[in-house]
ZAROTOR-848116 format. One record per residue: z negated, x, y of N, C-alpha, C in turn; residue in one letter. Coordinates in steps of 0.001 Angstrom, whole numbers, plus 500000, padded with zeros to 6 digits. Last residue first. Example, Ala and Ser with C-alpha at 12.3 -4.5 7.8 and 13.67 -1.06 7.14 Angstrom:
2
492920512850497750492860513670498940492130512900500030S;492200513190494310492200512300495500492200513200496700A;
This chain:
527
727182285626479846727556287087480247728757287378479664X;727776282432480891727357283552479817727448284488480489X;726527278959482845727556280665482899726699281892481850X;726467276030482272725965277741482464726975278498481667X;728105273725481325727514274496482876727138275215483461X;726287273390477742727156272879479007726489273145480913X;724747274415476213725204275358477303726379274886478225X;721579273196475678722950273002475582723897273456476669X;719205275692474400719981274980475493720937274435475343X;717960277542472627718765276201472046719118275323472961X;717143280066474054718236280213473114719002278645472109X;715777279012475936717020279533476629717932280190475601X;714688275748476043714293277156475220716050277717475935X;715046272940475737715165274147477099715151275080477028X;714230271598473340715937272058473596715739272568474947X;711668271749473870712361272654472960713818272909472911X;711385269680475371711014270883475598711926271937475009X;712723267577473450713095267990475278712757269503475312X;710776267747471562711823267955471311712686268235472291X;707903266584473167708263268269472012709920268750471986X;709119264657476118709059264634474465708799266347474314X;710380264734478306708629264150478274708478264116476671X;712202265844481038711632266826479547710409265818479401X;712846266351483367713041264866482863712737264839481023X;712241268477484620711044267052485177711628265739484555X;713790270085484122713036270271483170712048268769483458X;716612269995484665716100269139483720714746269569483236X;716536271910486875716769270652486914716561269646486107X;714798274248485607714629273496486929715011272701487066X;717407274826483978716072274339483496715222273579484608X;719701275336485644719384274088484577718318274046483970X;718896277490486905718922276353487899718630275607486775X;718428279302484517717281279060485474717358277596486213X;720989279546483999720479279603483249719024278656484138X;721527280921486279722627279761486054721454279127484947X;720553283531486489720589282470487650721154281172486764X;721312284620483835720027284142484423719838283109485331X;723718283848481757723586284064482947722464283821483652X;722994284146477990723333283427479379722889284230480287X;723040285477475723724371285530476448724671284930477337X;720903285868474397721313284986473942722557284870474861X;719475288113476232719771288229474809720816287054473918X;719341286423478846720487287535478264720492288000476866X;717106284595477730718579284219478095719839285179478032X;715122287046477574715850285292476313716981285178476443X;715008287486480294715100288126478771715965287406477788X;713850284810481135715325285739481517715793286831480692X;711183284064479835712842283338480057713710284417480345X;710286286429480336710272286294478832711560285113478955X;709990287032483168710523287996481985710833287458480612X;708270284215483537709815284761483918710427286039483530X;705540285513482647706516284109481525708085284279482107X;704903287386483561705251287872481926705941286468481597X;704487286809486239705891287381486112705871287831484853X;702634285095485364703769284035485675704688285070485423X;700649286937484720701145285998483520702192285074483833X;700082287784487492700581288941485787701363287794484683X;699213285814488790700374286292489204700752286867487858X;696477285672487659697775284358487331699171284718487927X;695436288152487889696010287804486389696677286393486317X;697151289911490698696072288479489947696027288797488859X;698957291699491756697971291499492357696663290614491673X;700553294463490453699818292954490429698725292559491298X;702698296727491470701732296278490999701628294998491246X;705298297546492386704767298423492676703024298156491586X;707948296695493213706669296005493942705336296976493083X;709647298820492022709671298252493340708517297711494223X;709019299800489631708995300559490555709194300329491844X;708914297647488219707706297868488505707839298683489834X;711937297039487396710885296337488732709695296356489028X;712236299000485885712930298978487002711893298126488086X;710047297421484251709930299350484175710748299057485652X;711725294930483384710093295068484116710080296987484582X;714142296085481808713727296097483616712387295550483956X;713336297353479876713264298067480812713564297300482253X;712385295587477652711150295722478540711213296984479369X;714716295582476518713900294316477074712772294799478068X;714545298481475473715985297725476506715166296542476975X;713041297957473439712689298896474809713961298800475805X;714107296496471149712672296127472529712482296480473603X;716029297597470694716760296678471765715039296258472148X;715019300004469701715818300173470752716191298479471760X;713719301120467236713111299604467972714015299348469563X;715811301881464687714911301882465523714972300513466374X;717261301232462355716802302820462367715975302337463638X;716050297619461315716941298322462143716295299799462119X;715479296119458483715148296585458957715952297460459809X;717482294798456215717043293673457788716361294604458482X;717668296092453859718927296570454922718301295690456445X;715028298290452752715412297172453604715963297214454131X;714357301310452437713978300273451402714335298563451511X;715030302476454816715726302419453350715708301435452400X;712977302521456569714028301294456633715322301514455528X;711127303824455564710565302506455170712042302394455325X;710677306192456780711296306477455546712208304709455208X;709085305641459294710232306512459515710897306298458262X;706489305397457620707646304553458021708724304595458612X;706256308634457094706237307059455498706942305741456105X;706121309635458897707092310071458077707456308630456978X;704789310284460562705116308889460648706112308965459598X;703383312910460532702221311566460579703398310213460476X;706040314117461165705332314283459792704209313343459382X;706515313410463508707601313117462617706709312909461172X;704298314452465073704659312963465039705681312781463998X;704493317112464485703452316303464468703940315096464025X;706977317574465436706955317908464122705843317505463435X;706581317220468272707687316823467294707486316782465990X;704352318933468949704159317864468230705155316886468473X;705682321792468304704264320877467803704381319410467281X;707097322048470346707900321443469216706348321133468082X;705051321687472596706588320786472437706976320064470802X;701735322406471164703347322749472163704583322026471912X;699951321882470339699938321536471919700979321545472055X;699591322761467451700080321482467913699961320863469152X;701524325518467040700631324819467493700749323498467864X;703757325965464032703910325818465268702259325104465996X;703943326007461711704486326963461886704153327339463540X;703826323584459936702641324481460103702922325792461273X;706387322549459716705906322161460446704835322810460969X;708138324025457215708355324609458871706805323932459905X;708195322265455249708314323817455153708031324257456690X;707917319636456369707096320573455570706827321803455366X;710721319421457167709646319440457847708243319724457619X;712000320128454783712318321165455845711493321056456544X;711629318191453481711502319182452996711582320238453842X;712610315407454361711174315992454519710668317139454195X;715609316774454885714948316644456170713145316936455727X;716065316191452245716245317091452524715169317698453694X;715684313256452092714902314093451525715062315275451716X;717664312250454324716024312568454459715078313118453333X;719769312990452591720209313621453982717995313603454030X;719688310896450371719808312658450138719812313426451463X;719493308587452300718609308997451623718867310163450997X;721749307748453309721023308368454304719795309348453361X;723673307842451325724039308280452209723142309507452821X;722552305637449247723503306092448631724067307834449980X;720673304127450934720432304829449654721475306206449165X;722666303164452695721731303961453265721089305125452035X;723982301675451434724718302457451671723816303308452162X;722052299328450300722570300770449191723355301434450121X;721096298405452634720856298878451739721052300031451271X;723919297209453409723667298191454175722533298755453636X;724624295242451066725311296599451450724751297580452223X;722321293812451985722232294114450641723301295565450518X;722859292620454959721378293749454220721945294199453284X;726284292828455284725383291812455198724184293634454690X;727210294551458840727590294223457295726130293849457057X;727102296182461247727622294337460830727583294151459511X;727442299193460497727058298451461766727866296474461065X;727655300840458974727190300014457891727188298782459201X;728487303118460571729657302415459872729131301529458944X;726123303417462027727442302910462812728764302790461862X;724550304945460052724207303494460598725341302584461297X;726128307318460152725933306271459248725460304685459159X;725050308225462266726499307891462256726749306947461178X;722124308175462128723049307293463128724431307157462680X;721909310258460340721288308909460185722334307875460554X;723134312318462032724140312033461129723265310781460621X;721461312796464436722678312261464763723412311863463565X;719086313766462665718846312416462987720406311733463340X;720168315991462174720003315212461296720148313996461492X;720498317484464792721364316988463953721639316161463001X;717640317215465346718675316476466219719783315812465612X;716544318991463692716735318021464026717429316771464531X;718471321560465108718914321345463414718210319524463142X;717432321802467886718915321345467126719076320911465884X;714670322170466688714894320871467811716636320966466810X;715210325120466022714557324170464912715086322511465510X;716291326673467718717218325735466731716875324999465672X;716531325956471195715916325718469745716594325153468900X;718166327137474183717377326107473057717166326177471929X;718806327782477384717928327728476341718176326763475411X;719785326710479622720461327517478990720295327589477520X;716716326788481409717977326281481709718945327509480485X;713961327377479244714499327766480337716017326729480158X;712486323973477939713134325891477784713539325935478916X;712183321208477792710924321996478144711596323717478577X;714431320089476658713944320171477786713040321200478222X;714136320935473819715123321777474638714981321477476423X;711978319082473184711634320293473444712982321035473620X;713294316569473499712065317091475294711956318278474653X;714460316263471268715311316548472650714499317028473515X;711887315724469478712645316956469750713620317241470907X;711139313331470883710216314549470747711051315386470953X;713153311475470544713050311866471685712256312785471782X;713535311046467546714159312059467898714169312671469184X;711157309713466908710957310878467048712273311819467280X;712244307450468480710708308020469395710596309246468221X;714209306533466738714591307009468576713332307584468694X;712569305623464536713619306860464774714014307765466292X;710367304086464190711146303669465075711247305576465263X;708861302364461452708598303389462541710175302868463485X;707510299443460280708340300271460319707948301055461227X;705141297220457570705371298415459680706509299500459040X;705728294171456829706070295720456639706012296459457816X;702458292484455655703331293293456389704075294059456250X;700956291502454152702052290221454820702771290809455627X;699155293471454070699807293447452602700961292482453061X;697530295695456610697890294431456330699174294167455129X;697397298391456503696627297702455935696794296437455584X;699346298364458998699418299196457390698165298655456616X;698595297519461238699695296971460437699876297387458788X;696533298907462254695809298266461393697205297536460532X;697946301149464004697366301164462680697020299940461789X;698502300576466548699289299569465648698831300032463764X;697162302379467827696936301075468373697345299637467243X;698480304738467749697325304186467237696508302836466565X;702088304432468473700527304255468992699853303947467763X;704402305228467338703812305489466447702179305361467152X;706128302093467494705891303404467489704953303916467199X;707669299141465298706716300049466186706891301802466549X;708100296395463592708690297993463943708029298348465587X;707598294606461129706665294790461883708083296136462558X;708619291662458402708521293337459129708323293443460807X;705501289614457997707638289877458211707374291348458121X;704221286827459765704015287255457856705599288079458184X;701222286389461722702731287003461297702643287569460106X;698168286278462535699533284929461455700710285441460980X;699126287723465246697856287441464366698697285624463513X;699788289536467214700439289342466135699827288329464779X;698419289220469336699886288698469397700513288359468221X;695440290139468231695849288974468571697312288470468957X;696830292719467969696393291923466599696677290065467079X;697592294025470277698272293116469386698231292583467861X;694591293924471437695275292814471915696978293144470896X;693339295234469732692978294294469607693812293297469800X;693508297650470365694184297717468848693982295706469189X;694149298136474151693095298078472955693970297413471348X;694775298276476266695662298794475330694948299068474012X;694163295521478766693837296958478224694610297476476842X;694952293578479890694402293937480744693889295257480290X;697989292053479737696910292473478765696504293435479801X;700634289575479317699719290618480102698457290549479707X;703372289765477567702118289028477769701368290484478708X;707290288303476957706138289363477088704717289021477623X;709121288070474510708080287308474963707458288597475678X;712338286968473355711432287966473932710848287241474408X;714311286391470522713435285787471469712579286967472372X;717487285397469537717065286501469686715530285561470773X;718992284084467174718697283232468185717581284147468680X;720130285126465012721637284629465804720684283639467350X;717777286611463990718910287273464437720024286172465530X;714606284330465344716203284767464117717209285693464687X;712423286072466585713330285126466365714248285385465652X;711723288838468791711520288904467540712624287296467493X;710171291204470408711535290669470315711333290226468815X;706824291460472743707548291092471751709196290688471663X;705580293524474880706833292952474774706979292674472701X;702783293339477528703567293759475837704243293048475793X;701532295869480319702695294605479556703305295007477956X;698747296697481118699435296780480584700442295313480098X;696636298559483670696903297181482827698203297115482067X;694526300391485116696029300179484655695606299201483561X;693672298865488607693033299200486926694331299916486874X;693614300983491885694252299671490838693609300264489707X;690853302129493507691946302416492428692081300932492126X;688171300991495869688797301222494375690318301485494523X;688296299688498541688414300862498324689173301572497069X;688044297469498234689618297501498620689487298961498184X;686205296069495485686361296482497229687736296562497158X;686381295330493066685406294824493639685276295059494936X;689314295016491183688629295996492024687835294555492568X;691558293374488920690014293660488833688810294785489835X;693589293121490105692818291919489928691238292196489821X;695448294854490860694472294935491418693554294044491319X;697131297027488430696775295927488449695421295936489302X;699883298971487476698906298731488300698174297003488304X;701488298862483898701066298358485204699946298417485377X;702461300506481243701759300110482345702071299575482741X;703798298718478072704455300073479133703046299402480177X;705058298102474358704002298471476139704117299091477026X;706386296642471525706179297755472308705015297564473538X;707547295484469158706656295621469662706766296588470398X;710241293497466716709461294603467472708618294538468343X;710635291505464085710336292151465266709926293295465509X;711563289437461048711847291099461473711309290597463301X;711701286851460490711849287760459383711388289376459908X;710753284669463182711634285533462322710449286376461346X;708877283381465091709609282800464319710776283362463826X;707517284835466889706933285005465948707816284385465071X;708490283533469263709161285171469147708704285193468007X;707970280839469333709562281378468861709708282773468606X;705405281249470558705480280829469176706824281075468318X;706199281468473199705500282481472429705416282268471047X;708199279374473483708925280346473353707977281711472775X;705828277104473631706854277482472777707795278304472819X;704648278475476512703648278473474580704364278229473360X;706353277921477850705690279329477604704845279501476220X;706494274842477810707952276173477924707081277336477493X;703855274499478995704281273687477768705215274610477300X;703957275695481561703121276501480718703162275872479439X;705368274843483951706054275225482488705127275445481670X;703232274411485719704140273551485691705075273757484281X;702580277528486243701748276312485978702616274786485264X;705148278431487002704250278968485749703451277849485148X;705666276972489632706584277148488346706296277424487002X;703363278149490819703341276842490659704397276616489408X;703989281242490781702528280955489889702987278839490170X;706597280453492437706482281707491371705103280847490061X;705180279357494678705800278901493763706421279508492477X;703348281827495701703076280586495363704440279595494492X;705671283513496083705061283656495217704131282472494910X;706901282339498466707599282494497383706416282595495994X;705212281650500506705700280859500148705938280941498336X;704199285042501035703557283945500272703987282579499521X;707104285519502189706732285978500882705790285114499994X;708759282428503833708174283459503561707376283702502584X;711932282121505286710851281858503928709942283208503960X;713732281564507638712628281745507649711758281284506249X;717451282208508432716141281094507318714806281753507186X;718952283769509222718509282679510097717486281130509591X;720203285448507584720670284237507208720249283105508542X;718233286930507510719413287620508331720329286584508561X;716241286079505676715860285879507800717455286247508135X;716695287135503596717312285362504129716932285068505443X;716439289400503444717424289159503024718084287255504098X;712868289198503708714050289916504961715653290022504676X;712533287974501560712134287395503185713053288362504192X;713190290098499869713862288928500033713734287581501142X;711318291806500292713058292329500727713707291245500588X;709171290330499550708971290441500938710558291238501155X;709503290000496425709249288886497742709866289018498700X;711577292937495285710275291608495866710151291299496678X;713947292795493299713901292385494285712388291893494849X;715333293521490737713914293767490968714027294047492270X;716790291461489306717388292309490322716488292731491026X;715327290050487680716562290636487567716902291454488047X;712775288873489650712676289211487831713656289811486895X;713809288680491729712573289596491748712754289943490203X;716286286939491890716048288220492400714916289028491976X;715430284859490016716687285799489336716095286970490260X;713654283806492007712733284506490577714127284891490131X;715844282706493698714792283746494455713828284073492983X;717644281638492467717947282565493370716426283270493467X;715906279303491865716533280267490663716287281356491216X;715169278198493645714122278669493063714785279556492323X;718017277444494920717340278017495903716026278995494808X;718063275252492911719495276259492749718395277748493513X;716070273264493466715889274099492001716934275375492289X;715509273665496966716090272593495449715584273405494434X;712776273400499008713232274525498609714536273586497251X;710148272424499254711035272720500612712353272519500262X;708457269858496821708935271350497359710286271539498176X;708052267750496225707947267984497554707818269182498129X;707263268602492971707179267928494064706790268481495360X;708852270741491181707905270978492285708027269787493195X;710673269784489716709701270233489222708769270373489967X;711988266523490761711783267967491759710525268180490167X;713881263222490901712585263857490160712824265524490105X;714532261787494170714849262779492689713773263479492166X;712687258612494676712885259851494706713345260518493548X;714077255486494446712843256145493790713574257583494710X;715778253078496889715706254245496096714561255238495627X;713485250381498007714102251471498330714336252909496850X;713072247387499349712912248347497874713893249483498792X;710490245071500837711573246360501021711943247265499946X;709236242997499583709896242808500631711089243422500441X;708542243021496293708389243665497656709393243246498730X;708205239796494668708949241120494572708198241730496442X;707685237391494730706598238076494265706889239686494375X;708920235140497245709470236289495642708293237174496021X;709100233981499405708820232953498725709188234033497540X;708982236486501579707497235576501442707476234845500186X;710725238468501989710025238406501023708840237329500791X;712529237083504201711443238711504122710359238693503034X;713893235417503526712858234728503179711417236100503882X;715693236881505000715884235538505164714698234847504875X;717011239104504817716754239305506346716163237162505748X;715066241572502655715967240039502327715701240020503668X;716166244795501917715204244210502371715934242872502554X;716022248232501234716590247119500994715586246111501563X;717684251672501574716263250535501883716541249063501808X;718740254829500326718679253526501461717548252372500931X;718067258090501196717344257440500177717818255771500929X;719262260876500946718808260260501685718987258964500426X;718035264470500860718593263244499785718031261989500833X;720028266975501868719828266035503000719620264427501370X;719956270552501838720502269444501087719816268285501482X;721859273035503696719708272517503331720883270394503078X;722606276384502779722983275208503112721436274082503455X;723518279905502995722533278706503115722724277680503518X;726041281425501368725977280443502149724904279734502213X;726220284929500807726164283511500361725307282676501416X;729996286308501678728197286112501584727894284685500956X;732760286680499173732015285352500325730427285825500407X;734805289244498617733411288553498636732882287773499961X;737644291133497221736880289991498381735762289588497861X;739907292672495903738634291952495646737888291958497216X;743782291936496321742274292816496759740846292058496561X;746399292925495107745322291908495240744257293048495579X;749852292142495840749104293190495472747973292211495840X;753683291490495760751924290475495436751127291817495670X;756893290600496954756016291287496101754438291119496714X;759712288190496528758210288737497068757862289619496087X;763159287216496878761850287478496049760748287631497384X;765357286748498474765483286970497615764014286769496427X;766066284974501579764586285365501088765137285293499417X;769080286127503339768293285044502276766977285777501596X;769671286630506419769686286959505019768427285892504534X;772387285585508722771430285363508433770915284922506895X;774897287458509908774878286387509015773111286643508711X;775598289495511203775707288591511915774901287614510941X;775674292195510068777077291301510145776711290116510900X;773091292698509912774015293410511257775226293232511142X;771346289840509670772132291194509133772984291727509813X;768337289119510546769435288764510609770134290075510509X;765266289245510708765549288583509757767584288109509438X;764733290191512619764489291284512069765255290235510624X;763866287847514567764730288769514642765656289602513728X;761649287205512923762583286398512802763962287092513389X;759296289624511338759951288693512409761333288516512291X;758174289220507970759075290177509009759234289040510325X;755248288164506341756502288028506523757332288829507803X;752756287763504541752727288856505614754838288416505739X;750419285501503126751484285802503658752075286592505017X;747539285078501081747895285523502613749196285699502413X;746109283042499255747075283504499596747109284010500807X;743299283768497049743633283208498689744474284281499104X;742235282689494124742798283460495003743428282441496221X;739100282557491967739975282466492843741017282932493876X;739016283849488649738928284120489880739883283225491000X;740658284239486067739448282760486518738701283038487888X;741499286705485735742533285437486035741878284352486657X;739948289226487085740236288408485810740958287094486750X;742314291993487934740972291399488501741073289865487745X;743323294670485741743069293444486701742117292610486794X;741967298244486471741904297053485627742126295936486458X;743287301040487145742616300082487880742737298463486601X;745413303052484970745082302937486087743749301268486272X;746855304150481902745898304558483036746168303578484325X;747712302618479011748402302806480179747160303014481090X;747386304466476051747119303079477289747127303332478574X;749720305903474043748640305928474950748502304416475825X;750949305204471052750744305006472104749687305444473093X;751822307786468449750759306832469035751405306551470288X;752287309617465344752700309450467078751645308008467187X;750517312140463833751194310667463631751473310300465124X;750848315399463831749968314658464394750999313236464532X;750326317802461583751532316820461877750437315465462398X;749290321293462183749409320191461588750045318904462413X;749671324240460984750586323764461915749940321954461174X;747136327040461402748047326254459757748440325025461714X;747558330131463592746999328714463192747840327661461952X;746913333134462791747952332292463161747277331033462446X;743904334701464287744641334415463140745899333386463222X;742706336765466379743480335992466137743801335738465159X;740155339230465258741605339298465930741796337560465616X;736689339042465901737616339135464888739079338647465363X;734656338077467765735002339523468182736624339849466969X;734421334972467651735074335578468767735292337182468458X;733417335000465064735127334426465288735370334813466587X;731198336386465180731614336862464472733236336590464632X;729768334281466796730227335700467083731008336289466469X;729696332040465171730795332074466337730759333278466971X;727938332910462887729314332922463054730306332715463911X;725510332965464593726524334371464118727989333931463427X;724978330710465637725717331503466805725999332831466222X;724895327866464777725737329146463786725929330417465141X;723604326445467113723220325863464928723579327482464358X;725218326952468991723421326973468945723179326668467607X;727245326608468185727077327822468600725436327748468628X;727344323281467205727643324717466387727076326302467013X;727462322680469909726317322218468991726347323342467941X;729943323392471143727980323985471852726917323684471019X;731145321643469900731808323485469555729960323778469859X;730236318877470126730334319782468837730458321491468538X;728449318856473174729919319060472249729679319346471003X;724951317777473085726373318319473499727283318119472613X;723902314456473517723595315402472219724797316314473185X;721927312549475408723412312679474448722985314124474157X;720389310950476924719592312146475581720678312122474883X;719817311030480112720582311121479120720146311725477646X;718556311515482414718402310576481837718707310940479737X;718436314798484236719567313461483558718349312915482309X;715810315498486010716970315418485620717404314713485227X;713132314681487444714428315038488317716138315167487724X;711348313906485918711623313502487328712769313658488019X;711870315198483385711532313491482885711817313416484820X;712039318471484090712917317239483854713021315955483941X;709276318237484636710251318064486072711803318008485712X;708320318023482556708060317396483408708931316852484803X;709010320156481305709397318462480360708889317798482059X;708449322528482702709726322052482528709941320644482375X;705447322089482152705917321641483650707764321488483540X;705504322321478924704955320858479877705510320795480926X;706271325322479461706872324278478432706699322923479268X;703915326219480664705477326102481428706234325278480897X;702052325518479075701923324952480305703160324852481094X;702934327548476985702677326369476497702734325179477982X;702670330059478133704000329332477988703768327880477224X;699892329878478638701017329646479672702280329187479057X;698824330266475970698234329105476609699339328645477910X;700225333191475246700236331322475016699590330289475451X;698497334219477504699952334229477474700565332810476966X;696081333806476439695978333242477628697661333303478138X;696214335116473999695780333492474134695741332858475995X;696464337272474703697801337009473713697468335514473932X;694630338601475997696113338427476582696633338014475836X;692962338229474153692862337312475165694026337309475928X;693681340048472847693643338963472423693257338134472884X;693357342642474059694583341937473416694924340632473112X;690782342314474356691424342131475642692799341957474842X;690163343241471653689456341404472436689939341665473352X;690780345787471315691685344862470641690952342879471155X;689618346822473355690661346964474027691379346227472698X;686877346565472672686931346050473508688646345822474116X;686623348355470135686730346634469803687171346120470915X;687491350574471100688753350086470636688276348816470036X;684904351069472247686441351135473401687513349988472679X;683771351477469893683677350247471047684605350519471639X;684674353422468704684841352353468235684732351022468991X;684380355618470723685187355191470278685478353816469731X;681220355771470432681552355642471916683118354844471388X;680942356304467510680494355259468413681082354449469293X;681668358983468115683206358016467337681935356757467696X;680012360054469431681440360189470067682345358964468782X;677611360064467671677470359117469167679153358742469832X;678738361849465641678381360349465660678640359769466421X;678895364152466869680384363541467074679970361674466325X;677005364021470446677233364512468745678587363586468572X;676320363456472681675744364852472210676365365388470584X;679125362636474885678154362214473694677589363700473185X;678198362831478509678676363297477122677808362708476267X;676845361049480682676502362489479995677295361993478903X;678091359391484015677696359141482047677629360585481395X;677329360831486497678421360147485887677673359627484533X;675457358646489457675337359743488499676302359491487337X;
């Protein structure tokens, strides 16, 4: 039966008024469920960028940077006639010569000689020609590497006369054994390098390296390896407690974390890995750089209180939660770390259509790129200059900046991209500010997160942990090999000489000269 008319024009503007509450709450659910999408498309862009696209957080050209900053005045210069260009006087120069770099001098070479037949060697006068010169060209070559098995033979002594009856001495003496970190391990020290350089460098595990040296016709296997991995750990754990104590031994560090799977803690097979986490300290004197990293079974405020717990310096961080309590602490300075908010804004030109972008993000961007440039001409110079040049530079450039981020920040929800860019900039703003006030303080925490990218590379190989004594051997061989490239040695090389001297280490002071930044670098190879 239909609906009867309104009887009156009351009942009829009634009837009206509801229609039009109901058709301005459907507006407005289309308006919140619209934004709620482009907010979600935003995310799936950042997403399937961070998977599939470039790496890269370079900035474009200058002309593409301008057109997205001024795109009315580059309209304006494209539709307006030609103007004759002012003529300027470009100083002459050399160019460098293009092609193939030589192959370094400290390389060995193996002569080959290609010569004409002997025939071919006589002049169609008859007369037999003279070897005037040669000409050279070189080609890079590579030797596989060679498994060898090292033979210590040991001789034996013995009197053929009294056989020891009338001397209190032993009959038979014989050469002591070479003192092995790993007694009566298979394997030398050169062999141990090789195989923790591969997994902990060249994020190689175990088991691609059981199938590297079978091809060889050498049978090691994975368990082998990793058992000595955690025996090596065991066996250094004197080495590990003074290089954790070295990262704390500066003026200035950084901090950071990244996951790991970890199956130590499931009660079936069924379960999920935990996630567990690796922390990376860089810290030590500038001219004697230290990384430490530790395995932590949760991302609790706790565990880098306890890393950090005694530290009297500057602190530089991001902006986790986690690191609140640094600000409270008076023996502290917490810095922020610049790179983590300029990576906000770059993900929100990620997030746009292909083509797209923002010119709030750009005008950011920009800022932050002129911080930097500045930073790159104070680059080496003592604190006290780099200081005031920052004062004198960076500081009218960020007061500007907090003023703009103020003015603008409200502007935007804080789910969406540029949200919370402008979130995070504005909550970190006070130590983001800090490295003015201190030339020893770096614009960001960049060389931590360089340290603690190849664990990241070699997570993606093996994939997870299996122990917490496995977690803590591959946080003590990160923290040597780390070390060592920070300090300009060659891992492998680096590695054999500790292995070799380390079973003759019986003093504090032994120990300590193994450290991979006070080694004596006779024999190892730098970078």
């Amino acid at each position: 039966m239909e609906n009867p008319l309104p009887e009156s024009v009351s009942e009829l503007q009634s009837l009206v008024a509801e229609v039009h509450h109901k058709l301005v709450g459907t507006e407005r659910e289309k308006d919140r469920v619209e934004h709620e999408n482009n907010i979600l498309r935003e995310q799936i862009r950042l997403l399937r960028h961070q998977l599939y696209g470039r790496k890269s957080e370079k900035l474009t050209s200058p002309e593409e940077m301008g057109r997205l900053l001024f795109p009315e005045l580059f309209e304006q210069q494209d539709t307006t006639q030609e103007t004759p260009q002012e003529e300027v006087e470009v100083k002459p120069h050399t160019r460098a010569k293009t092609g193939r770099k030589p192959f370094p001098e400290d390389l060995p070479r193996h002569r080959v000689e290609h010569d004409i037949p002997e025939e071919e060697k006589v002049c169609g006068c008859g007369a037999r020609m003279d070897c005037i010169g040669e000409e050279s060209s070189e080609q890079l070559d590579i030797v596989p590497a060679t498994v060898q098995v090292i033979q210590h033979v040991r001789f034996k002594y013995a009197c053929s006369h009294c056989h020891g009856e009338q001397s209190d001495e032993k009959a038979v003496k014989i050469a002591p054994p070479p003192a092995q970190i790993l007694p009566k391990c298979m394997v030398s020290p050169g062999m141990l390098a090789h195989i923790m350089t591969g997994k902990f460098t060249d994020a190689l595990p175990f088991h691609r390296q059981e199938n590297m040296l079978s091809r060889y016709g050498v049978e090691v296997s994975r368990a082998s390896m990793c058992n000595w991995a955690m025996a090596l750990y065991e066996r250094c754990l004197p080495l590990a407690e003074l290089l954790e104590l070295s990262a704390l031994d500066g003026e200035m560090l950084g901090i950071d974390e990244t996951t790991v799977s970890f199956l130590g803690g499931k009660k079936d097979k069924k379960q999920k890995a935990n996630s567990a986490y690796m922390w990376v300290i860089r810290g030590g004197p500038p001219e004697k750089p230290v990384v430490s990293f530790h395995f932590a079974a949760s991302r609790a405020q706790s565990v880098p209180m306890e890393l950090l717990s005694g530290y009297q310096g500057i602190v530089m961080s991001d902006g986790y939660a986690g690191y609140k309590f640094l600000d409270q602490d008076k023996l502290i300075i917490h810095a922020g770390c610049w790179a983590h908010a300029r990576r906000l804004f770059h993900d929100v030109n990620k997030g746009l259509k292909k083509g797209h972008s923002d010119r709030y993000a750009d005008h950011a961007l920009k800022v932050i790129k002129e911080l930097y440039t500045i930073e790159s001409e104070v680059k080496g110079q003592a604190p006290e200059l780099i200081q005031a040049a920052r004062q004198e530079k960076a500081k009218p450039v960020l007061d500007a900046f907090e003023r703009w981020l103020n003015e603008h920040g409200h502007r935007f929800a804080p789910k969406t991209n540029l949200g919370k860019a402008f979130g995070y900039s504005l909550s970190q703003l006070p130590k983001l500010l800090r490295y003015l006030e201190d030339g020893r303080i770096p614009i960001d925490n960049n060389p931590t997160e360089n340290a603690i990218r190849p664990f990241v590379v070699g997570r993606k190989n093996w994939l997870f942990v299996n122990s917490l004594k496995g977690a803590r051997a591959s946080a003590f061989f990160y923290s040597l090999i780390e070390t060592a490239k920070a300090n300009g040695l060659e891992p492998f090389s680096y590695l054999t000489t500790l292995f070799e001297r380390y079973p003759l280490a019986h003093t504090l002071e032994d120990l300590e000269a193994l450290l991979p930044q006070n080694i004596d670098r006779t024999g190892i190879n730098t970078l």
